[in-house]
N, C-alpha and C positions, 0 to 999 in steps of 0.2 A: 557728168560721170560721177560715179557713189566711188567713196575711199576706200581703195584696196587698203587696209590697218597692217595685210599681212605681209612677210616675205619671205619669197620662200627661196631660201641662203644654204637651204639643207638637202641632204640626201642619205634616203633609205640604202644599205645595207643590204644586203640580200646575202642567205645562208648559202653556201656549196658542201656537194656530198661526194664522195667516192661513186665508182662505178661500181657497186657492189649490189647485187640483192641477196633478200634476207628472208626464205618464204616461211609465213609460219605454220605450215605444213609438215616442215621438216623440224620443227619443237614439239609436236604434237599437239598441235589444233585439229580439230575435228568441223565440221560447218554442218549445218543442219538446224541450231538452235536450241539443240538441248543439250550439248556438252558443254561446261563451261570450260573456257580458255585462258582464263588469266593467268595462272602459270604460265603457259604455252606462248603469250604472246608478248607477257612480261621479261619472260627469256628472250629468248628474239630480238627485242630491242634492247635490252642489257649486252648481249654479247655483241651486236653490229655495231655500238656504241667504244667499248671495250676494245674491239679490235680496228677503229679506225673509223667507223660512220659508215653509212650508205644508205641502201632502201629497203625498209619494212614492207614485204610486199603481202598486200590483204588483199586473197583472190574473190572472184565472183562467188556468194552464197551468203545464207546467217551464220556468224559468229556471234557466240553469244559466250559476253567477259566480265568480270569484275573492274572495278579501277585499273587502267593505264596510266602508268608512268615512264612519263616522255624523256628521255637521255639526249645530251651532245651529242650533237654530230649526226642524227637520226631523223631520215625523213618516213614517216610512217602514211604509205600509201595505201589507198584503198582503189581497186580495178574495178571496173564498168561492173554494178550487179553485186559489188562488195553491200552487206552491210552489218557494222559492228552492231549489236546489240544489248545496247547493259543491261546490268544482271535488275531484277526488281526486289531482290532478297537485300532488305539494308545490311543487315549482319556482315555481305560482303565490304562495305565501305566502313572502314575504323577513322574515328577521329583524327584531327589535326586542327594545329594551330593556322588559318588560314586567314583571310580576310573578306569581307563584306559588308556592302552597304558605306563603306566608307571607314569602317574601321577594324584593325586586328580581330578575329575572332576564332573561336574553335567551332569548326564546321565538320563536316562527314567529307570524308576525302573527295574530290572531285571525279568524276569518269575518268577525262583526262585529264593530268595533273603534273604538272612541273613546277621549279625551282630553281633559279640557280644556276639554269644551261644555257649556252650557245648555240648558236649554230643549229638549227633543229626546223622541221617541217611536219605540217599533214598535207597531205595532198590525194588527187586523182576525182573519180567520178561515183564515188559512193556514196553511203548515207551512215551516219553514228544517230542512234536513235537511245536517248539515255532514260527511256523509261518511267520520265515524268508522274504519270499518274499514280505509278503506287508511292509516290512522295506528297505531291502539293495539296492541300485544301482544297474546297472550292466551296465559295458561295452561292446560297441558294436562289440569289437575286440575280445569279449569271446564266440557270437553267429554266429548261419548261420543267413542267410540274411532272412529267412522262420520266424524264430524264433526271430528275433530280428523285424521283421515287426509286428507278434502276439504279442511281447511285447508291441511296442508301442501304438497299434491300443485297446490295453485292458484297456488305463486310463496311467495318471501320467504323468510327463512333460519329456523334451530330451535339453539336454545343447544347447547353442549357435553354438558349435564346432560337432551338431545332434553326438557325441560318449560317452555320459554317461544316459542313463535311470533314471528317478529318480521318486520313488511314489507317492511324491506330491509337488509340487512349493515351500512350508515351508521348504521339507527337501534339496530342489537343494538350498535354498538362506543360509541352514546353511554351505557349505561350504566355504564361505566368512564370513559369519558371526559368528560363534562360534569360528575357529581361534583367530579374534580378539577380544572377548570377556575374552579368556584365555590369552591371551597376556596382558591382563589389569586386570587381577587379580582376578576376579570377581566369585564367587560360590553364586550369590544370583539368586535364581531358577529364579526370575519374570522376569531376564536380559534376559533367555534361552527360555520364554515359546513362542517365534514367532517362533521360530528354530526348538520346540520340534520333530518334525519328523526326524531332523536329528540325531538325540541322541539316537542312536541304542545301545538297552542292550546289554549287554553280557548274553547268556541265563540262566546261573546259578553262581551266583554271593558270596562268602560267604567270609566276610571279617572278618578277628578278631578272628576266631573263633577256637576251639578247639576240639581235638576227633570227627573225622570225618570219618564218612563210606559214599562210594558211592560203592552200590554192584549190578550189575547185570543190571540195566536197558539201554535200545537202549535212547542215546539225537539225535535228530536230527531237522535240518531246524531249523540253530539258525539266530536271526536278525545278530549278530556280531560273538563274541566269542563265542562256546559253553560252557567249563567248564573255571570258573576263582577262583581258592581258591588264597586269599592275605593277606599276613599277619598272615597265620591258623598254627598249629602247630597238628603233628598226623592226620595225614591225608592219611586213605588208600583208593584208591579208581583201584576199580576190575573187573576184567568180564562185561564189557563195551564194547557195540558197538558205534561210537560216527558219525556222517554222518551230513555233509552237501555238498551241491552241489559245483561241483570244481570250479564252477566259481566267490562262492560267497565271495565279498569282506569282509573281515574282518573274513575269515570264519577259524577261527583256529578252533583247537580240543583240547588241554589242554593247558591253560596255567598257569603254578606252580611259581606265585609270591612272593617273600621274606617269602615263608612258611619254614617251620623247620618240618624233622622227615614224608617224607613223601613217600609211597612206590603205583608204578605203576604197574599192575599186570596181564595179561594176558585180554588186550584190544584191538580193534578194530579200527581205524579210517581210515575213508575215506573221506577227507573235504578238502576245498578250501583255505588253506591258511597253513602257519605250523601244525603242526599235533602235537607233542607233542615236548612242548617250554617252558626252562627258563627263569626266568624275574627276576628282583630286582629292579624295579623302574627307573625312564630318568631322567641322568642328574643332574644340581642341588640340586633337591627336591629329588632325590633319594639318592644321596651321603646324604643329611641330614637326611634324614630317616634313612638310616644306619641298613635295614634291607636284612642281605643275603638270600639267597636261600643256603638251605644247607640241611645235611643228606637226600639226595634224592637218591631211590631204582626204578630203574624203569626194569622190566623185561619182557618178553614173549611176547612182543606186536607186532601189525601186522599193518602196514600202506600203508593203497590201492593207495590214493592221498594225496597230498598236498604237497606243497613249500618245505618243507623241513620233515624228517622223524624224525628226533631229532635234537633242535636246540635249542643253549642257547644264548640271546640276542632280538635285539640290544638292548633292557632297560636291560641294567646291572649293573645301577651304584651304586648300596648297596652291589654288590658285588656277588658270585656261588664259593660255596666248596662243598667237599664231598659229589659227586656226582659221582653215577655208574649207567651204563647200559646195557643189556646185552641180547643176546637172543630175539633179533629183528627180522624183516624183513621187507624192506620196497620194494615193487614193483610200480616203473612208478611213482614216485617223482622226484619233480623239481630237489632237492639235498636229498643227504642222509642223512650224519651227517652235520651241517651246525653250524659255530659259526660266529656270526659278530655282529658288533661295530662300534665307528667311534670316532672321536675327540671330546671332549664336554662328553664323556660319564663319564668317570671314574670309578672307580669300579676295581676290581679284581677278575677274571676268575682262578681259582686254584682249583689242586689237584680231578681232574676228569680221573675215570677210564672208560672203553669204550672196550667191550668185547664180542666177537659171535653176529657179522653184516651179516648179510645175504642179498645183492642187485640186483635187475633183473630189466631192463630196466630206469635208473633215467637217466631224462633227461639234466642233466648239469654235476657239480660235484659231484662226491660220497664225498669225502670229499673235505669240505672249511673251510679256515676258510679265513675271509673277515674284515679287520680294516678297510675299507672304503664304508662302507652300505651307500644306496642312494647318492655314490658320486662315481666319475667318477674317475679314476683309474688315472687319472694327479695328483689329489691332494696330489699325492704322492710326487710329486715333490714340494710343498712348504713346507718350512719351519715351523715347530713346537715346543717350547721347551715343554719337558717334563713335569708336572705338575699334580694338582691331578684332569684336565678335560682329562688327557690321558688313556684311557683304557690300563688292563695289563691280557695277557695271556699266562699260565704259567704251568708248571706241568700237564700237560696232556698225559696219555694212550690210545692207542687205536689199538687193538689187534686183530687178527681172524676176519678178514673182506674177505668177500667176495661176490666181484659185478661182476655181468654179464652185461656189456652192460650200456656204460655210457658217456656222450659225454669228460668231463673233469677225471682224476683219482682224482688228489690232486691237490686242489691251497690255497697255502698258501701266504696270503698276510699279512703281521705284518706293526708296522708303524716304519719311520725311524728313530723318538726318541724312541719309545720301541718297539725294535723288538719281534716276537714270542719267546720264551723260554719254554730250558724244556720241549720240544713233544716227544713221544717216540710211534714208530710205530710199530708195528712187526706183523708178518705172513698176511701178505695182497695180498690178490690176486687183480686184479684189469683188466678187457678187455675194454677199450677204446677207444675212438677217438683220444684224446692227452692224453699225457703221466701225469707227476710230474712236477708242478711249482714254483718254493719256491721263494721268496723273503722277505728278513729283517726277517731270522728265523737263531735266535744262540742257538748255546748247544742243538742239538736236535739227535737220533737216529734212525738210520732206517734198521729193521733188517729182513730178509729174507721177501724181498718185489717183488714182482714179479708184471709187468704192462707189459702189451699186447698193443701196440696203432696200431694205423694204419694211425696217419699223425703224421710229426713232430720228434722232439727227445722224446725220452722219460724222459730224467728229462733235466730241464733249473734250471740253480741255480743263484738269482744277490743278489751281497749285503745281503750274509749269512755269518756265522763265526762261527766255530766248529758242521760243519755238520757231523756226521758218517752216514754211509753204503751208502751212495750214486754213 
């Protein structure tokens, strides 16, 4: 039997609300898709908040809103046939100091956007659709030649090098220019506001916060990330369909930042980028923050697209413990389970269980795990010492896996001052292209593993030490 690392000692929290609703009909929303509502539904939940909590209720039809902001106490419902719709005018989204990718940042305020609160929900059977495309790039190596013609020929500018798409002139010069903005320290909005178009939200943004329900409703068509809880503690979120286009950059589907107590629960994703991903912050500012990501339950989930199917990293440097997952499936992802890092990160990857994998068609590796994210597989060959910019991953289960159809089975790449440690693999089936890769991985076991390849050997082992089953 593979080591359960985890325990789960803890219990999610779940928000309560008043018997109260709150229609926003009665603020003046209008439905149809051409009135906008942000006023109208920014009210609404400021007062039900204000006077005690209850339900935001959003009836069947388009509403169509600027930024929401999510108050205490407030479960903001969406009924069968509801669907919010963000506005595509940026002008509506003003800056803030927010965070992403791992670190503080000043971004365009989020769709939905919290802070700070308690007690609070989205819920029902609708759809928030945040209007993605008049935000994000896109690459011309992602279209047919038909469709990247109607791209351009529809408005927006096309780089020097005609291969990246971009909405407007503001947002192709933020990618020179916001880099160095951050580089020099700067979070005063007025530094950002030429750039603003390139400062794509995350669609649902909640930081701080506490007792948290996301139940039931479809996110889709986000400018960046779709869901980002950071820093939130009790945080369940459920019966979720989560969709954006697979080509869309930045286009993840969960990502669970330095939160605490947080359970994943029979959800959906189909989106352009990782799908469901741990985080704990990049880097310096992360190792100071010194917030992990931990007691994390993530079950039943189903992931159509994206980069990776479950993936912890690369901002991991506050650290990821106790963490289980279980009862998956991911069809025609890049990889399947995927962990990677890189030097500079630090942080500590421990005591992660991993259990009833289900895989059909991923197009790389079913499992990776990668110490040299965005670098080229020589830097293995330079010299590193040890230190606390060195990522460490460690204690790790992963059990009852089974893929059909996968270019890589396992590559496990560790680095040469901290090898991998501590992985323990058991009952894996695996049909492949190439076989087992392991390098700079000690103390690991490998127990009734079965891998089917059809080029190559089936395991290569370099520069390992206390390998079993192999």
């Amino acid at each position: 039997m593979a080591t359960d690392y985890t325990k789960i000692e803890w219990q999610v929290m779940m928000p309560t609300f008043r018997d109260v609703n709150y229609d926003i009909r009665n603020f003046g929303a209008i439905a149809g898709g051409f009135h906008l509502n942000t006023e109208a539904i920014n009210k609404a939940v400021q007062i039900c908040s204000g006077e005690g909590g209850g339900k935001v209720i959003v009836s069947s039809g388009i509403w169509l809103t600027g930024p929401i902001t999510l108050h205490s106490n407030v479960n903001l419902h969406l009924e069968s046939g509801a669907t919010i719709l963000f506005s595509s005018n940026m002008d509506e989204y003003p800056l803030i100091v927010s965070s992403f990718e791992g670190l503080k940042a000043v971004r365009c305020q989020s769709p939905i956007d919290a802070e700070n609160l308690e007690n609070a929900a989205i819920t029902g059977e609708g759809t928030f659709d945040g209007a993605g495309a008049a935000w994000r790039p896109v690459k011309k190596y992602k279209m047919t030649e038909s469709k990247w013609n109607n791209l351009v020929s529809s408005g927006g500018v096309v780089d020097e090098e005609q291969e990246i798409w971009w909405p407007t002139d503001k947002a192709m010069q933020g990618l020179q220019k916001v880099p160095q903005l951050q580089q020099s320290g700067s979070l005063i909005l007025e530094d950002y506001q030429v750039v603003k178009d390139f400062l794509r939200p995350n669609m649902v943004s909640l930081r701080k916060c506490k007792n948290i329900l996301i139940d039931g409703p479809t996110f889709q068509n986000s400018p960046a990330w779709c869901l980002h809880p950071w820093i939130c503690e009790n945080v369940t979120i459920r019966n979720l369909t989560v969709r954006n286009p697979w080509y869309s950059q930045n286009g993840d589907g969960l990502d669970v930042e330095s939160c605490k107590n947080v359970v994943v629960d029979n959800c959906i994703f189909d989106v352009g980028d990782d799908a469901i991903c741990i985080k704990s912050g990049k880097d310096e500012e992360g190792r100071k923050l010194g917030k992990p990501a931990q007691n994390i339950m993530i079950k039943n989930c189903t992931v159509y697209s994206g980069h990776g199917g479950f993936v912890i990293g690369s901002e991991m440097s506050g650290g990821v413990k106790e963490v289980t997952i279980k009862d998956c499936t991911f069809f025609g992802t890049d990889t399947g389970l995927r962990f990677k890092s890189k030097r500079g990160r630090g942080g500590t990857v421990e005591n992660v269980a991993i259990d009833s994998i289900n895989m059909i068609g991923i197009k790389k590796e079913a499992i990776v795990f990668h110490m040299f994210y965005e670098q080229g597989d020589s830097k293995v060959l330079e010299s590193a010492p040890f230190s606390e910019q060195t990522p460490v991953f460690q204690k790790i289960s992963i059990s009852n896996v089974n893929c059909i159809e996968a270019e890589t089975a396992i590559l496990l790449r560790g680095l040469p001052e901290k090898p991998l440690e501590q992985l323990s693999f058991e009952n894996i089936f695996i049909k492949s292209t190439f076989g087992i890769d392991c390098s700079y991985l000690n103390h690991s076991t490998f127990t009734n593993i079965k891998v089917v390849v059809n080029k190559g050997e089936r395991v290569t082992i370099n520069n390992c030490v206390g390998i079993r089953g192999l």
